[in-house]
Phi, psi and omega in degrees: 000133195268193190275327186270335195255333182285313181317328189277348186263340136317301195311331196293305216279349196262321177310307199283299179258048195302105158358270174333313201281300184266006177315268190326328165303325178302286170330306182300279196311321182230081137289331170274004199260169156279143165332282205303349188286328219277282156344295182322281199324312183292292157346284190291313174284017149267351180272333173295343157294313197319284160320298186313309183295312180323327200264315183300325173324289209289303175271336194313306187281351152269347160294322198280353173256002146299324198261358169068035180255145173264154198296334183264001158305296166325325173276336169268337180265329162274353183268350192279308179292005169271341196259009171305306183311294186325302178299331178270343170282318189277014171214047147065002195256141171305139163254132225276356168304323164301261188261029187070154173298151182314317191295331182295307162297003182254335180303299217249019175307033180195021098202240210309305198272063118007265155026272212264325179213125043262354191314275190299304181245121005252023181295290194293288168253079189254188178324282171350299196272336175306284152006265197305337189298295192300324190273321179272012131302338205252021183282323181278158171261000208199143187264004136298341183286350192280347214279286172317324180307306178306332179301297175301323175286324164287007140248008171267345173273334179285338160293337173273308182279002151288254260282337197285302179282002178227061168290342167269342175284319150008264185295006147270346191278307187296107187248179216264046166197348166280308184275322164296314145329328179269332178268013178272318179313312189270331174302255201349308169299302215283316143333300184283339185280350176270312175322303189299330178288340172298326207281333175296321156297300168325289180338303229249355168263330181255039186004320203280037192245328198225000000 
């Protein structure tokens, strides 16, 4: 995996599980918590990311091909649910695929496994990142090639649990018009990294496209 193709796949993976983005979504849910319930909260969701991706890296190309899907079948289909992601971030709206329906989040905002849903699955690691995971798994030949990939997500996750755990210094710094600017910016990236993945599934499923 070269230096150009891991730099566009930070871009993906940080647009899509954007910190910042989802700070404020933090906030709201533990709200009633102490700094330290908040930190706790924070620990496990980042190792329950952690797992989910790990898992999705290493198998996501054998689940879709049980189902008899192809990776560029895939690309088009996950690229269609980033700019769906995308388009609701650039007109300021959740998208409920993504961060769950209101309803989903207010049932379980009050318990334990908080954590793992609606937070961690789908805010963090929802269809989007499931996605994104499984096509730039499918750049490689070799399950050493998955090595850099793992990289890049272990350093977009460690960036999400510093801002998660030091979410009340965060959420005071950070004011509603510095998180709108950041989340309209990461929708506009996050468009275009989905155009090239449809059109590139397209190409490769249809030749005379290109």
């Amino acid at each position: 995996m070269d230096e150009a193709l891991m730099a566009k796949a930070f871009g993906s993976f940080f647009a899509i599980m954007n910190p910042f983005v989802n700070l404020p979504i933090f906030l709201a849910l533990t709200t009633d918590f102490s700094v330290s319930q908040q930190r706790l909260l924070a620990c496990k969701i980042a190792l329950f990311s952690a797992v989910m991706c790990a898992v999705i890296l290493i198998a996501g190309q054998q689940i879709i091909s049980f189902f008899g899907v192809s990776v560029n079948e895939f690309r088009v289909a996950g690229g269609v649910v980033l700019a769906h992601i995308a388009w609701s971030m650039l007109n300021g709206s959740d998208a409920a695929s993504h961060h769950g329906s209101d309803g989903e989040k207010g049932q379980m905002s009050d318990l334990s496994s908080l954590a793992f849903y609606p937070i961690t699955f789908p805010m963090i690691v929802g269809p989007g990142t499931i996605a994104t995971i499984i096509i730039y798994a499918g750049h490689v030949s070799s399950e050493s090639g998955l090595i850099p990939i793992g990289i890049v997500i272990a350093a977009v996750l460690l960036l999400l649990f510093l801002v998660l755990f030091f979410a009340s210094f965060f959420g005071k710094v950070l004011t509603e018009t510095m998180r709108v600017i950041m989340t309209r910016l990461m929708g506009m990236i996050l468009l275009a990294i989905a155009v090239d993945m449809i059109f590139a599934g397209a190409t490769a499923l249809l030749p005379g496209l290109s």
